[in-house]
C-alpha positions in Angstrom: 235.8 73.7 15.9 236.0 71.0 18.7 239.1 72.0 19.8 238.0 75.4 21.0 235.5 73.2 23.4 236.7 71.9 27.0 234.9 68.5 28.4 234.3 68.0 31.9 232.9 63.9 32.8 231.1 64.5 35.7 229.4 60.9 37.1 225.6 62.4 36.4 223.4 62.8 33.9 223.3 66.7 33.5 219.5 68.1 32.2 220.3 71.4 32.7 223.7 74.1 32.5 223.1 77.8 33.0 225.8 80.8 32.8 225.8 82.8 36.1 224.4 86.2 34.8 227.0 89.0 34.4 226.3 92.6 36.5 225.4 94.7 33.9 228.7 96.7 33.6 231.0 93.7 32.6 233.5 92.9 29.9 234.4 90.1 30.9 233.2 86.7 29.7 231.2 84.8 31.4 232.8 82.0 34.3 230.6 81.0 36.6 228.0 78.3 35.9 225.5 75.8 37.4 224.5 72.7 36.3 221.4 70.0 37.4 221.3 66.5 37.0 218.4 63.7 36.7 217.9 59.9 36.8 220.7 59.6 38.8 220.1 58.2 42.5 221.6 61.5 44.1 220.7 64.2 41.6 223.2 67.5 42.4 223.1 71.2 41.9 226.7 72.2 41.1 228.2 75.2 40.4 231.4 75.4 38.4 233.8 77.8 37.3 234.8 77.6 33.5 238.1 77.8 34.5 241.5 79.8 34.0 241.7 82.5 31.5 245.4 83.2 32.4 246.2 79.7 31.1 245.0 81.0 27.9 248.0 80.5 25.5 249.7 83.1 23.0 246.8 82.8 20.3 244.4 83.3 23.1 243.2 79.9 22.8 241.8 78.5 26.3 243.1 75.8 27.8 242.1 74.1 31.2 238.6 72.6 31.8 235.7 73.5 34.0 236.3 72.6 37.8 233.5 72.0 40.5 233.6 75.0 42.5 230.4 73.4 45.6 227.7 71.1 45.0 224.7 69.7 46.7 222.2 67.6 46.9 219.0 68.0 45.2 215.5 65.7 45.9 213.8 64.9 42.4 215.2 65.3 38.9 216.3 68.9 38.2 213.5 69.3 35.1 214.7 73.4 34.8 216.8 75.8 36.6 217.2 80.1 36.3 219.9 82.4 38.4 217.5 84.8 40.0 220.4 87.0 40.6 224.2 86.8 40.9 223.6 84.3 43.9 220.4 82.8 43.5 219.3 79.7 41.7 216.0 78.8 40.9 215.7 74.8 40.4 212.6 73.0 39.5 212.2 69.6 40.8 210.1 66.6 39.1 209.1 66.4 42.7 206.6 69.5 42.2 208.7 71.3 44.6 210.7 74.7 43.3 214.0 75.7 45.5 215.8 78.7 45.8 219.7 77.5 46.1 222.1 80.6 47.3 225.4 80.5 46.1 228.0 82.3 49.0 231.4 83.3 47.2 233.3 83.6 50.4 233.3 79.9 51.0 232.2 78.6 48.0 229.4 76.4 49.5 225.1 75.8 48.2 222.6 76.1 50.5 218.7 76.0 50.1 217.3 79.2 51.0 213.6 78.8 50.2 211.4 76.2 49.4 208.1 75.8 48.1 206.8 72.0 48.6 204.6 71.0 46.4 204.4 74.2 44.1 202.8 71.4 41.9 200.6 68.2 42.0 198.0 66.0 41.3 194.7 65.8 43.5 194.3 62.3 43.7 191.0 60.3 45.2 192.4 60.7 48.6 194.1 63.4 50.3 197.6 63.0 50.2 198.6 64.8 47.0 201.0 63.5 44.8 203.6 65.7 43.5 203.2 66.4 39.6 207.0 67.4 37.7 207.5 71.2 37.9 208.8 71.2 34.3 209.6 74.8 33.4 210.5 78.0 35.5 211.3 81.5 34.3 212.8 84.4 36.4 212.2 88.4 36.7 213.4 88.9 39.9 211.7 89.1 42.3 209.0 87.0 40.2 209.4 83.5 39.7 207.1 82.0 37.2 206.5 77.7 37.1 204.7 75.5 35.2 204.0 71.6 35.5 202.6 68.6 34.6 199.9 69.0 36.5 199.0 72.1 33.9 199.0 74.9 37.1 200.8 78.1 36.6 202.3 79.4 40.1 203.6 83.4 40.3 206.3 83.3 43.1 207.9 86.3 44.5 211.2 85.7 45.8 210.3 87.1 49.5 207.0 85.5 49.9 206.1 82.3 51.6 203.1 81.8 49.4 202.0 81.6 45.8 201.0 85.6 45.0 198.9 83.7 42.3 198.1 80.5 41.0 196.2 79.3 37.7 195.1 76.3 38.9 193.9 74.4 35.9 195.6 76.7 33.2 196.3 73.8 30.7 194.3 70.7 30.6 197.8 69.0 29.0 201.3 69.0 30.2 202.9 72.7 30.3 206.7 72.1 29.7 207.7 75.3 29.1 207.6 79.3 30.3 209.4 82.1 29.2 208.4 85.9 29.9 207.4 88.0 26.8 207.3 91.3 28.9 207.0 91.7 32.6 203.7 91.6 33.0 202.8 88.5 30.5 204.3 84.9 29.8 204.3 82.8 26.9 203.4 78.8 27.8 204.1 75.5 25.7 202.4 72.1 26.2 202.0 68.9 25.1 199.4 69.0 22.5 201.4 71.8 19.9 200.0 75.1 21.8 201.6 78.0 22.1 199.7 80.4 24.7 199.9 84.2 26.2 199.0 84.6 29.7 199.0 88.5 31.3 199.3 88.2 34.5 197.0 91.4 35.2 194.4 89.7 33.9 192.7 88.0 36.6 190.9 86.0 34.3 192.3 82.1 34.6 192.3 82.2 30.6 195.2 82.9 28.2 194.5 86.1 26.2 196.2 84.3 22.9 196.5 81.0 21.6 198.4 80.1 19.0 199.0 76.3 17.3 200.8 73.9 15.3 198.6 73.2 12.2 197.0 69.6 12.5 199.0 67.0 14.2 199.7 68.6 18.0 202.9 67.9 18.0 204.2 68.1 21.7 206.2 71.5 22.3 209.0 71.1 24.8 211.0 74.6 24.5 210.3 78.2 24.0 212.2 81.4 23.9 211.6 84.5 22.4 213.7 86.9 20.8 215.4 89.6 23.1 215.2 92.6 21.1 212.1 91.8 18.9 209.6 90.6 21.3 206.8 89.5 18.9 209.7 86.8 17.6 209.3 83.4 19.6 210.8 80.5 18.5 209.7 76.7 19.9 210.6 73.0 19.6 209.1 69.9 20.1 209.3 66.5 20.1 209.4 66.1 16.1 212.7 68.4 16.1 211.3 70.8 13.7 212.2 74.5 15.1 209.2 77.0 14.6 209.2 80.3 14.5 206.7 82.5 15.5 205.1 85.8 14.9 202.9 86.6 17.4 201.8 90.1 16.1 199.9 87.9 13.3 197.9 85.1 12.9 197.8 81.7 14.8 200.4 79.7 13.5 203.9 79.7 12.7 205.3 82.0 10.3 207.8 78.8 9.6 208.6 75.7 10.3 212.6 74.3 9.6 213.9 71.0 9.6 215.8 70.4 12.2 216.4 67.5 14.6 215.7 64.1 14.0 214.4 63.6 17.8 213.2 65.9 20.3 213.9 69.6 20.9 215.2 70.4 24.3 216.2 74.0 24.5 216.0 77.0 22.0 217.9 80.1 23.2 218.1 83.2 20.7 221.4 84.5 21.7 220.9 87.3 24.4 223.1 90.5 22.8 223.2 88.8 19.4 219.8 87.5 18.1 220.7 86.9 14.6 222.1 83.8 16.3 219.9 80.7 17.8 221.0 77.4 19.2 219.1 74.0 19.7 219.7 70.9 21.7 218.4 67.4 20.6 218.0 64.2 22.1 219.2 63.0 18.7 222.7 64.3 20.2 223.3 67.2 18.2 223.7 70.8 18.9 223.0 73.4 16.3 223.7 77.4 15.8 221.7 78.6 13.4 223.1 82.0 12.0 221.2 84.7 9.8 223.5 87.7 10.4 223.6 89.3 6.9 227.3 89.1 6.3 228.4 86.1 7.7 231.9 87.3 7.2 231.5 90.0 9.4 232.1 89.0 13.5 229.7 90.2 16.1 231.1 91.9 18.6 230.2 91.7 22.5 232.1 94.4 24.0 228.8 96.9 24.0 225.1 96.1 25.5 222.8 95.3 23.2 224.8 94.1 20.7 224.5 94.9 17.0 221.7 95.0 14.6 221.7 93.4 11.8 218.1 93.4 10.6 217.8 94.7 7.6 215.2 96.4 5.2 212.2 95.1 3.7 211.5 95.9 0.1 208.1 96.8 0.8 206.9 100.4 -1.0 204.5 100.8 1.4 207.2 102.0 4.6 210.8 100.5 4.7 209.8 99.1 8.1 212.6 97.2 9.4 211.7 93.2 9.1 213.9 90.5 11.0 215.5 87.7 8.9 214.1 85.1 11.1 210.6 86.6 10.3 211.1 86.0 5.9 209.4 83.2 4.8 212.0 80.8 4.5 214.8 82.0 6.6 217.0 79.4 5.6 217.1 80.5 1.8 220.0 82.8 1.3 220.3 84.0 4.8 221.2 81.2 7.3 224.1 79.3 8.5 223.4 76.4 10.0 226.5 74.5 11.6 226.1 71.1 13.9 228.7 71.9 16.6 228.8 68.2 17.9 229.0 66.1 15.0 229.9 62.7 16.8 227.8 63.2 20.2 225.7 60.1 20.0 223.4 60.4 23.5 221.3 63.6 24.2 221.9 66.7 24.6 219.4 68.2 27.2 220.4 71.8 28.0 222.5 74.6 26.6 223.3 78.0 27.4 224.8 81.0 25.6 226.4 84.1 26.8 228.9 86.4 24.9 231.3 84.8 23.3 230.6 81.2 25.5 228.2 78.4 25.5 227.9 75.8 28.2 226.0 72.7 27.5 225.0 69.1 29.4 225.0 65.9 28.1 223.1 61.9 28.9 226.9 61.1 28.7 227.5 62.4 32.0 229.7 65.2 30.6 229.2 69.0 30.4 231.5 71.1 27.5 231.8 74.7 27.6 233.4 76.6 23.8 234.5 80.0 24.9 234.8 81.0 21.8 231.7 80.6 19.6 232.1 83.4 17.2 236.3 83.2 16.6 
């Protein structure tokens, strides 16, 4: 319900909101988080506190909105952002450049702590290189993994001055998205409806799989893949359609749901609760899609891991456990899906999900955080 969620105008155009990560031990909800703006003349990386649980009222409702705990300034559009760690943010910059912006606690302040210019370009007929958009990064830390327009794939380490490897022409299209499958090998989108696995021990410049959109190459602008089940990834692209992916089997998607009636922005499976996935849309909607079995029944966050809710598969052979986002139409008896903005009219270009809270960023200069998604 909207009046669970707390608004926050900010004077920017936010593309991207990310939840602070929480040490590994914590109850608590999430607080802290950062946001990036773009197409604003000075685009800002900000980092916010979600505000006051003590002004929580008898209910446990929250009141009190998000307030701006440092910001500063950031060269280029912010085209995607990661927390490295608890202090550390990642920031990729339409500029080619990727920062590292350290967050210090004792005095609340953002300072760049490494940069590398340039991390992505295009070689023009002269020399001077013009800097191509770093459109996606994904964090293990220490490794830092971008991806860009210019279709290069650059393997940071957090303490080293250089690249420790680049794919120079990886993708003849536009990569606009990375996620990590395991530690040693990523999972790349681009612009023509691929889906592709790179291992980075390989030191072949080719992607050991690649997988496609039937037919029409419809751009892919998002990826994620699930947290528990790692052969589940689920993409979207420009036509709003959410696919989802099997990458055990076959090339294409195991299916393909109606979704928004513009682009896809983000897909995030949430991270301790999988049966649950939210996507962003230019078309200014927001949805959670939900295929826990018993819909009645309320997650709960308070252990790691979360809960399991797959549930068995009817085959004779071996009553292998199948997840419901892998059944051929997932949204037959088994999903929830619920538009959490109905009335949002300009895009929404980022969200993020943590526990019980979800942060997202608006073209309507205005980030919301719910803090309690599941009540």
């Amino acid at each position: 319900a909207m009046e669970d969620v707390s608004a926050k105008f900010v004077s920017q155009k936010i593309s991207r909101t990310r939840w602070r990560p929480l040490p590994a031990a914590a109850l608590q909800p999430p607080d802290l988080f950062a946001t990036g703006s773009w197409d604003n003349e000075d685009n800002r990386i900000s980092i916010w506190s979600a505000g006051d649980l003590g002004n929580a009222g008898l209910n446990g409702e929250y009141h009190g909105e998000p307030h701006l705990l440092c910001d500063i300034q950031h060269n280029g559009d912010v085209m995607d952002m990661q927390f490295l760690d608890q202090e550390r943010i990642v920031v990729a910059s339409s500029t080619g450049t990727v920062t590292i912006f350290r967050h210090h606690q004792n005095n609340q302040t953002l300072s760049a702590d490494h940069q590398w210019a340039k991390a992505h370009y295009h070689v023009g007929q002269d020399t001077s290189c013009g800097g191509a958009a770093c459109t996606g990064v994904v964090c293990n830390n220490p490794e830092i993994v971008t991806v860009g327009e210019d279709g290069r794939i650059n393997l940071f380490r957090a303490d080293q001055k250089d690249a420790v490897r680049t794919i120079d022409n990886a993708d003849s299209s536009t990569l606009h998205a990375v996620t990590f499958l395991r530690t040693t090998e990523i999972l790349t989108v681009n612009s023509i409806g691929q889906l592709k696995i790179w291992d980075l021990r390989q030191q072949r410049n080719e992607p050991s799989q690649i997988f496609s959109l039937a037919g029409d190459r419809v751009p892919l602008h998002c990826v994620d893949r699930h947290p528990n089940q790692q052969h589940i990834v689920a993409t979207g692209g420009q036509d709003g359609m959410l696919s989802i992916w099997d990458i055990r089997q076959g090339t294409m998607p195991v299916s393909l749901l109606n979704a928004h009636e513009a682009e896809m922005w983000e897909v995030h499976f949430h991270p301790s609760d999988p049966d649950h996935l939210f996507t962003c849309s230019e078309d200014g909607s927001l949805w959670h899609w939900d295929t826990s079995t018993n819909v009645s029944e309320k997650p709960s966050f308070l252990h790691q891991g979360g809960r399991s809710t797959a549930y068995l598969s009817h085959s004779t052979m071996n009553q292998s456990v199948v997840s419901a986002w892998l059944s051929n139409d997932p949204t037959k008896d088994r999903m929830e899906i619920t538009n959490l903005i109905p009335n949002q009219t300009l895009s929404v270009n980022s969200l993020d999900v943590l526990g019980p809270c979800l942060v997202y960023g608006t073209d309507a200069e205005a980030i919301y955080v719910n803090r309690q998604l599941f009540a």
